[in-house]
Backbone as CSV, one residue per row, in Angstrom:
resi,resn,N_x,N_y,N_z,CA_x,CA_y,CA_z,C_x,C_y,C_z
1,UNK,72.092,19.970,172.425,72.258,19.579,173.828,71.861,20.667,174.827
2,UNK,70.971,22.000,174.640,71.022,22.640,175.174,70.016,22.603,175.985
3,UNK,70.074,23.032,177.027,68.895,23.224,178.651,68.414,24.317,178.027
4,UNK,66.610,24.006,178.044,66.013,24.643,177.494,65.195,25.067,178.663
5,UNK,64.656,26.496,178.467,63.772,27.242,179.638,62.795,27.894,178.589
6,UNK,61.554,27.862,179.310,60.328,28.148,179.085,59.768,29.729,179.842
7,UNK,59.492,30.634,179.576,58.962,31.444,180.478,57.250,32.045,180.021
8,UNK,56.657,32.009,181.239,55.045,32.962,180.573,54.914,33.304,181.888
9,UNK,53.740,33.880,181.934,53.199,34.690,183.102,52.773,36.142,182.335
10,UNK,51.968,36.645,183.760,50.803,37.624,182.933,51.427,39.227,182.884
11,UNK,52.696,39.275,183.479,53.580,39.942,183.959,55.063,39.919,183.974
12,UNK,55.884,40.382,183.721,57.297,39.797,184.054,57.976,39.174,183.284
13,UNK,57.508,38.668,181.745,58.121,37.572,181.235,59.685,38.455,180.430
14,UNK,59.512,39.356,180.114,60.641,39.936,178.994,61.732,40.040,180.163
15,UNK,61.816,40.906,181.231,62.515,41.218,181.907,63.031,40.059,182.852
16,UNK,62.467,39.271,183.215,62.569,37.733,183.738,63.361,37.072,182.806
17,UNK,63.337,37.041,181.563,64.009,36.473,180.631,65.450,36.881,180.470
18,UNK,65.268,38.298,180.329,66.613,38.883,180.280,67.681,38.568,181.272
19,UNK,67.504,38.808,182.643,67.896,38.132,183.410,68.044,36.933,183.851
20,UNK,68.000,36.457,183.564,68.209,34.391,183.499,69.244,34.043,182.526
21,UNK,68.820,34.976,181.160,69.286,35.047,180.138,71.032,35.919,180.525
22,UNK,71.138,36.795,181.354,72.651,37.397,181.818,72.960,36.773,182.677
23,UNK,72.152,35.544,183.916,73.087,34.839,184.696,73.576,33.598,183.654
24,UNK,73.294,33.323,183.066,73.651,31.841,181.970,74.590,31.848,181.105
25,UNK,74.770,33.081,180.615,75.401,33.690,179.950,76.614,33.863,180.377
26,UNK,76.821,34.487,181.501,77.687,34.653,182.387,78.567,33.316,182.713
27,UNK,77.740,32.568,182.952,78.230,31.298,183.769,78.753,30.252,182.824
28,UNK,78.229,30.540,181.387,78.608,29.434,180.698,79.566,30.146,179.221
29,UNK,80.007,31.372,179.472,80.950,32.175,178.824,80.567,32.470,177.443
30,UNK,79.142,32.708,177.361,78.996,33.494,176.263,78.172,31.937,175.454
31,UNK,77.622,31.276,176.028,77.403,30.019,175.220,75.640,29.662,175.836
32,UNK,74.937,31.072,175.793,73.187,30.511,176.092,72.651,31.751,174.985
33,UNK,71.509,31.098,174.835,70.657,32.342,173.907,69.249,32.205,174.703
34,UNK,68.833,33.567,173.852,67.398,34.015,174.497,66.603,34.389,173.060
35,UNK,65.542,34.559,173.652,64.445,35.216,172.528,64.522,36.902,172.606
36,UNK,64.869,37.208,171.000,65.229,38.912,170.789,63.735,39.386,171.304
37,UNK,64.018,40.506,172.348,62.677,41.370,172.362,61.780,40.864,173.080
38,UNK,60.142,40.674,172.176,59.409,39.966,173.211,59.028,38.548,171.986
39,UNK,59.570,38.146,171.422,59.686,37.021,170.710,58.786,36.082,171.030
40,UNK,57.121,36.109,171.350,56.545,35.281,172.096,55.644,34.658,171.604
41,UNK,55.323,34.731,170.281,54.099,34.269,169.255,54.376,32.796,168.671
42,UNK,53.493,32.461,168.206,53.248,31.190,167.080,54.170,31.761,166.032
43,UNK,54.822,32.721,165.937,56.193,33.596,164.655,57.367,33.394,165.381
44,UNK,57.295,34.366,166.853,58.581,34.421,167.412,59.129,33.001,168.111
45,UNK,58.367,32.297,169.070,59.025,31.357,169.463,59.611,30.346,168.532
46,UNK,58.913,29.792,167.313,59.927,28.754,166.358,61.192,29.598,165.493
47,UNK,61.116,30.883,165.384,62.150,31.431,165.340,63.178,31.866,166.088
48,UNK,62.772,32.386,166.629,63.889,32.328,168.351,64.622,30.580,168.195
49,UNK,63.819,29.747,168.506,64.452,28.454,168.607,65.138,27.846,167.024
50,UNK,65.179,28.512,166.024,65.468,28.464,164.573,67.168,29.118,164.756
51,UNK,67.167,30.063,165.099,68.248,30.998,165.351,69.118,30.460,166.623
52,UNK,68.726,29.545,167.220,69.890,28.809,168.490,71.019,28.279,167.738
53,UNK,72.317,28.485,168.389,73.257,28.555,168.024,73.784,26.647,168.410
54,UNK,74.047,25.592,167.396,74.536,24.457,168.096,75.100,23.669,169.298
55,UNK,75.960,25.047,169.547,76.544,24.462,170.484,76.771,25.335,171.793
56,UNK,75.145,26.618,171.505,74.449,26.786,172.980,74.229,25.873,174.215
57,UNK,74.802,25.782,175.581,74.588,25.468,176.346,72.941,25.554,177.200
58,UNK,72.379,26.501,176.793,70.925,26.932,177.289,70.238,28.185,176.383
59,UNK,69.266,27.781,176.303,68.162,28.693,175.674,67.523,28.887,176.243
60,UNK,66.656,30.459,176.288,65.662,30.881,176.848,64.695,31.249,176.167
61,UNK,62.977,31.064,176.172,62.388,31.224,175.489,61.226,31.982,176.253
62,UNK,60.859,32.773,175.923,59.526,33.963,176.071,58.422,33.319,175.513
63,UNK,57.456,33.116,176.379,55.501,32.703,175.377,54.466,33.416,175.986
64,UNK,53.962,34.174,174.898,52.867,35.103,175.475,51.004,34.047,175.203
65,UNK,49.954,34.931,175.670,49.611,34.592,174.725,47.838,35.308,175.047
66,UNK,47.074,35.607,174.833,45.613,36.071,174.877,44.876,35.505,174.118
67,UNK,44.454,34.433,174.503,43.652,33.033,173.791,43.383,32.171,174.618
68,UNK,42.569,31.354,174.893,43.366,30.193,175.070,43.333,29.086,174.201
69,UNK,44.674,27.978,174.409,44.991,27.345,173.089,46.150,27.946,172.610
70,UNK,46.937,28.892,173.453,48.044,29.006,172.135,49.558,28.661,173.395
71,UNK,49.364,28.888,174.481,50.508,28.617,175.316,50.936,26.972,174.457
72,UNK,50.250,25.924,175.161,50.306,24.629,175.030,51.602,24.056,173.293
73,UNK,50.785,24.946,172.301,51.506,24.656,170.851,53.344,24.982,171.103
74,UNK,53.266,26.136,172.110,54.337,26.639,171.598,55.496,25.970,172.791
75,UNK,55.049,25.610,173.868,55.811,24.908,175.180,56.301,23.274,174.043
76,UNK,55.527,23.031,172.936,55.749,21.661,172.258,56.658,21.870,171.274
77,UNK,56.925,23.115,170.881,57.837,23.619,170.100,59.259,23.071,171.003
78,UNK,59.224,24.213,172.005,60.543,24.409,172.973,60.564,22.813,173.515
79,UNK,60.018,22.458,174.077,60.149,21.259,174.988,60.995,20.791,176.306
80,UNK,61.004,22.243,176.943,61.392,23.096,178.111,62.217,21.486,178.584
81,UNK,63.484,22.125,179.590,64.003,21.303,180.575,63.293,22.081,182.215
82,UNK,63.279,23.284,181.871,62.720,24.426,182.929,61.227,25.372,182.366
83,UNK,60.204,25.467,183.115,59.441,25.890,182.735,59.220,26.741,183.935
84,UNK,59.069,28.031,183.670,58.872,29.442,184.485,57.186,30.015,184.446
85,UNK,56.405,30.074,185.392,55.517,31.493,185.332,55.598,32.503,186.486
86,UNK,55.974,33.721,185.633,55.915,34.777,186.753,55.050,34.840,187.590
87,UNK,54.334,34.833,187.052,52.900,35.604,188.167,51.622,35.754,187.113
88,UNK,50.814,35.527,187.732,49.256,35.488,187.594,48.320,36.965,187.880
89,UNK,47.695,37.431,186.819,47.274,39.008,186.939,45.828,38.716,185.983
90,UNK,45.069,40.153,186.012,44.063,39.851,185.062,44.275,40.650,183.668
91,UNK,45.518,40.087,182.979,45.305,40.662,181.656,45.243,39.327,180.526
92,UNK,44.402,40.089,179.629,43.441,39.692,178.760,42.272,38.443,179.534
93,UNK,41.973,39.249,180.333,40.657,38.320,181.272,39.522,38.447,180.006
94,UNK,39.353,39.839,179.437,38.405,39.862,178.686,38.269,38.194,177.522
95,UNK,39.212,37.554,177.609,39.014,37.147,176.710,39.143,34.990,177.387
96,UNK,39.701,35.730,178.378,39.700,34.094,179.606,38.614,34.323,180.090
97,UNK,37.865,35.470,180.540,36.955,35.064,181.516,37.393,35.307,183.448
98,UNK,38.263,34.596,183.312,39.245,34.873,185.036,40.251,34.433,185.380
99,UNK,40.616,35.114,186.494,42.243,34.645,186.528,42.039,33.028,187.091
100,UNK,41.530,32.615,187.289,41.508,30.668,187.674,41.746,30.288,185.522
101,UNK,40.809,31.060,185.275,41.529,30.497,183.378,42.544,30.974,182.875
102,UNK,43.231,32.219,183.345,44.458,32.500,182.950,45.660,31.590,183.304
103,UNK,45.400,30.791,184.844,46.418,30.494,185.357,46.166,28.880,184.916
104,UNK,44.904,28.323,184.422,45.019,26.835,183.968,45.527,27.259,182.494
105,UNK,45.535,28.261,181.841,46.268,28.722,180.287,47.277,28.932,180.703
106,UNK,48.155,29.633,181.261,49.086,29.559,181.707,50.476,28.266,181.746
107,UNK,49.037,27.955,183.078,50.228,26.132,183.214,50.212,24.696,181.934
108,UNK,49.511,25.410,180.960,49.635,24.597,179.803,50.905,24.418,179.001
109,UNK,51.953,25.607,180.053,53.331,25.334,179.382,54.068,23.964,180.021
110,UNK,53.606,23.936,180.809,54.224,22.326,181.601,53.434,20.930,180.817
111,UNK,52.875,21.126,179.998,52.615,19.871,179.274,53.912,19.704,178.315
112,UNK,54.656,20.870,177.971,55.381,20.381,177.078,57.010,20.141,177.562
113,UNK,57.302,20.166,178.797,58.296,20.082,179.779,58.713,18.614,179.518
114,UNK,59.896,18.428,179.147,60.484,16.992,178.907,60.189,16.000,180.509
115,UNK,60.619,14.757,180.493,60.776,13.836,181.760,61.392,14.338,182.701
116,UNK,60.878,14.370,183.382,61.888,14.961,184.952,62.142,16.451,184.932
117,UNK,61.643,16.940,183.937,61.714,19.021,184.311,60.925,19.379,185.060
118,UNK,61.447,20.389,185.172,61.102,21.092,186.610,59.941,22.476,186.230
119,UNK,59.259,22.524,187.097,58.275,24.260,187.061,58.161,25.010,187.913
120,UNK,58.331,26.154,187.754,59.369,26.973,188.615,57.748,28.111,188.852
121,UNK,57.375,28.368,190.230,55.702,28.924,189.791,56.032,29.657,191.550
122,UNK,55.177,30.507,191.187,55.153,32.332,192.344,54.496,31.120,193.558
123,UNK,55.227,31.342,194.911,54.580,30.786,196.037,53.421,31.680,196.792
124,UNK,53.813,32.749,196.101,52.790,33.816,196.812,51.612,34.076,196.204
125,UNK,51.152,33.407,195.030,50.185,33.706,194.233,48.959,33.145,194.608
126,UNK,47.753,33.554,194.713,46.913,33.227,195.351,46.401,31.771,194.156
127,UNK,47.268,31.743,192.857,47.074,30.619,192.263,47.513,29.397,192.437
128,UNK,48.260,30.084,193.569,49.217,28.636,193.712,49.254,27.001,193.531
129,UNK,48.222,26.667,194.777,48.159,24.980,193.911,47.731,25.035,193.504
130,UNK,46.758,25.973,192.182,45.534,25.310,191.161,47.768,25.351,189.823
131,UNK,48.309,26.465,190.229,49.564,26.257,189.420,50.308,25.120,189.981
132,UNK,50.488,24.462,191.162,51.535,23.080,191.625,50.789,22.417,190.891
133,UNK,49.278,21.810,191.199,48.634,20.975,190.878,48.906,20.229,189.230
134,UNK,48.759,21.483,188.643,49.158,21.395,187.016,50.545,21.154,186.703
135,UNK,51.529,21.479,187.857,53.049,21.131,187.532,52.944,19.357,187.658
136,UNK,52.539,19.393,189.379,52.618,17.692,189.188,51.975,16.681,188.390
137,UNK,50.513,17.291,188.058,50.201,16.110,186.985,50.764,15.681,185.836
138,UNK,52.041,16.759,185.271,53.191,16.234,184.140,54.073,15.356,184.745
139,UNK,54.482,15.451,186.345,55.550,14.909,186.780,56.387,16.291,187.282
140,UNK,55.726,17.036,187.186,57.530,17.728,187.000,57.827,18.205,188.739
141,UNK,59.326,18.619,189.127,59.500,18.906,190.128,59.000,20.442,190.157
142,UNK,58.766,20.434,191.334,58.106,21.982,191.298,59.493,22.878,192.579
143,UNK,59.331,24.251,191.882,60.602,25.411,192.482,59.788,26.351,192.571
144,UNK,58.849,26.215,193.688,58.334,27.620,193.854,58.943,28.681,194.675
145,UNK,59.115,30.337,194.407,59.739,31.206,194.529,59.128,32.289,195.373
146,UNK,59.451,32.626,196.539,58.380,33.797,196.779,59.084,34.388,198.442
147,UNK,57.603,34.823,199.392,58.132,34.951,200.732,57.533,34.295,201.502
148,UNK,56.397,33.586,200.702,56.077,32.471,201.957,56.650,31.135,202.312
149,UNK,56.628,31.275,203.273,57.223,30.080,204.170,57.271,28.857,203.602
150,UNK,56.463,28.263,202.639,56.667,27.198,201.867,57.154,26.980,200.592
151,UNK,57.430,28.137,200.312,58.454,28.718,199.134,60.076,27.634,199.032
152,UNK,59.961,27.110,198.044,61.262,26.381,198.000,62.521,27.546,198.211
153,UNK,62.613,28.749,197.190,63.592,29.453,196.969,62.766,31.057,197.924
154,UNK,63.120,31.404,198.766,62.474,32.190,199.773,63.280,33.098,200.082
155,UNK,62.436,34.223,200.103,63.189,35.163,200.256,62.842,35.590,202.028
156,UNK,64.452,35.847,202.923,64.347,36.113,203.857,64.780,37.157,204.061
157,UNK,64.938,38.291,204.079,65.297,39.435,204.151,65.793,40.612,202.923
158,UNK,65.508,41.724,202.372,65.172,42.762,201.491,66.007,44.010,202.001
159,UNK,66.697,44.912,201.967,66.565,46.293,202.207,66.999,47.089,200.975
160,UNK,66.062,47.492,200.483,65.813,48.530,199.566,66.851,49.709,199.888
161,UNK,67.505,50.460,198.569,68.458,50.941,199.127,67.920,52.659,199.126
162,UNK,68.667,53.453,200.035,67.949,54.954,200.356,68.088,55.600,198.880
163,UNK,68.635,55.633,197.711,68.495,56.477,196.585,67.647,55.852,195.831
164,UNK,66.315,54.660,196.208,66.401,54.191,195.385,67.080,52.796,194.157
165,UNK,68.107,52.648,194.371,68.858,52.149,193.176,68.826,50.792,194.121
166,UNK,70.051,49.662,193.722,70.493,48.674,194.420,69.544,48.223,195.778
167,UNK,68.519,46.664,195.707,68.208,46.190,196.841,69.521,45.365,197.515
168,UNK,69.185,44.891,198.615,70.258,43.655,198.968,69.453,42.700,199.492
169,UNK,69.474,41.690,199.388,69.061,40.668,199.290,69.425,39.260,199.664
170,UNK,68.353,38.863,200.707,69.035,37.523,201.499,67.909,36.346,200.983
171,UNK,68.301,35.350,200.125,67.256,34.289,199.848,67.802,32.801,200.675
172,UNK,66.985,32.213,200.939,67.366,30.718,200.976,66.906,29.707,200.090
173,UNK,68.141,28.500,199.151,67.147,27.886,198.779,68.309,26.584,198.793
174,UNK,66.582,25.777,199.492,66.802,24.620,200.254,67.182,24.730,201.579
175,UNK,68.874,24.277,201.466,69.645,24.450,202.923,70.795,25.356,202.185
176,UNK,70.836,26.140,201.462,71.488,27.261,201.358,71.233,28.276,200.974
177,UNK,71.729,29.432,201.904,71.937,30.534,201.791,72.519,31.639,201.139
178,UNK,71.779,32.343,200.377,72.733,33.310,199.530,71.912,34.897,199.998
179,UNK,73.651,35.686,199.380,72.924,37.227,199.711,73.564,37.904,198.066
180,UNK,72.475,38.224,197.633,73.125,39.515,196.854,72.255,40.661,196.236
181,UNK,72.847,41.507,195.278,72.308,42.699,195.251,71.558,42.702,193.991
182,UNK,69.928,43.279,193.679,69.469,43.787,192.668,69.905,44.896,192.009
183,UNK,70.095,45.190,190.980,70.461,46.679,190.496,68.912,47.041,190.057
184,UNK,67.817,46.349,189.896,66.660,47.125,189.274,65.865,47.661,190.498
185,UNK,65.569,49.026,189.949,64.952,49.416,191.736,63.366,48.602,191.650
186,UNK,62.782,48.658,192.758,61.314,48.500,192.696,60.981,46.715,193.833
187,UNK,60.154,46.887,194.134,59.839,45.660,195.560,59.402,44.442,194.142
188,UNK,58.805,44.683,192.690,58.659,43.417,191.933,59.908,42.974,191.627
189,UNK,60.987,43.432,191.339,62.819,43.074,190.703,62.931,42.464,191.470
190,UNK,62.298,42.804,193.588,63.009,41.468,194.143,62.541,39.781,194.487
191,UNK,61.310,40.212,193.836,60.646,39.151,193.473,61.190,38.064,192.062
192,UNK,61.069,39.208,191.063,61.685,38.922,189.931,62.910,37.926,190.426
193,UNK,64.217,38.188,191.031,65.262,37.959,191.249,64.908,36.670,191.783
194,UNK,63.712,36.477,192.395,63.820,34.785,193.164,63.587,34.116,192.112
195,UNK,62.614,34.221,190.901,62.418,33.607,190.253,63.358,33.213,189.362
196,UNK,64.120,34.348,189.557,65.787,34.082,188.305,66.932,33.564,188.935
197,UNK,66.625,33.067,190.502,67.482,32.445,191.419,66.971,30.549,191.160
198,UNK,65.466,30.304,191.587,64.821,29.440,191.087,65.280,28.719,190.084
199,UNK,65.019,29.611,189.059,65.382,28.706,187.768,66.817,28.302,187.288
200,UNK,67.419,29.201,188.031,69.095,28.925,187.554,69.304,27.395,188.552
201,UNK,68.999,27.751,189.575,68.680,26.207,190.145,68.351,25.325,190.156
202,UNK,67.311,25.443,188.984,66.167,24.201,188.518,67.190,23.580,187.404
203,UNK,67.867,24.515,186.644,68.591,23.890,185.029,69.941,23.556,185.730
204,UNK,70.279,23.711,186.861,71.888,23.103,186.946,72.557,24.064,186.790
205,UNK,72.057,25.605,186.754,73.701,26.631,186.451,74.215,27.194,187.854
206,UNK,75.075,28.173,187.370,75.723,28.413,188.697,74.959,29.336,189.234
């Protein structure tokens, strides 16, 4: 019965995971799992999902991949309720060609997104609708995360803290408002954080 989450992107996926993976955790008292490490292969993901515990409330799953052809197999494995991409970059272009093929490899994880799941995709990415485009032709609802203005889950205000350490953080999503604090320093964590705001929103947690 468990709410299953999907994560890829060309950037971000381990640490994105982890965190989704400690708000769920949190919220549902010790009753979600994740993929150990970077668990992201045609090996790790049916094992990761081999090792879910019955009566896990949510799983999180990591998919890498430098091919294309291998996202798609493994989103059919999981069969996501939530499907995540961080962000769009040029690694392993050598072998896509460009980031317009990274990001249609990419959104090949939303083919395997059950009825009515959701895809949770960077508003700021200059991939953007070639990534909506590919959410809606499954159906799925789309949770895009970012600082632009058409950002479902949006971030309105940041201040980075003077040592370094702790941002604070004001997002909106929808018609509500939340504020809280990053502990990872760096201007991507507070990006990161929308996306791990996003998705906790997309699966129903707290």
């Amino acid at each position: 019965p468990a709410k299953r989450i999907a994560i890829t992107g060309s950037v971000g996926k381990t640490g994105v995971k982890e965190a989704i993976f400690s708000a769920l955790d949190r919220s549902s008292r010790g009753q979600a799992h994740r993929s150990v490490r970077s668990y992201n292969n045609h090996v790790g993901v049916p094992l990761s999902l081999a090792r879910m515990g019955a009566r896990a409330q949510y799983g999180v799953f990591e998919m890498g991949m430098n091919h294309a052809g291998e996202i798609a197999p493994l989103a059919n494995h999981v069969r996501p309720d939530v499907a995540v991409i961080t962000t769009i970059a040029p690694v392993h272009i050598e072998y896509l060609g460009s980031e317009e093929a990274i990001a249609d490899e990419k959104s090949q994880i939303f083919t395997g997104l059950v009825p009515g799941g959701a895809a949770v995709i960077p508003a700021d990415s200059p991939h953007f609708e070639r990534l909506e485009a590919h959410a809606k032709a499954v159906g799925a609802q789309v949770f895009s995360f970012g600082r632009s203005s058409h950002a479902r889950v949006r971030l309105l205000d940041a201040i980075p803290a003077a040592n370094g350490g702790a941002s604070l953080v004001t997002a909106q999503i929808d018609d509500t408002r939340l504020c809280y604090s990053v502990a990872e320093p760096g201007e991507h964590w507070i990006d990161n954080s929308l996306a791990v705001m996003a998705t906790v929103y997309a699966v129903g947690g707290d």
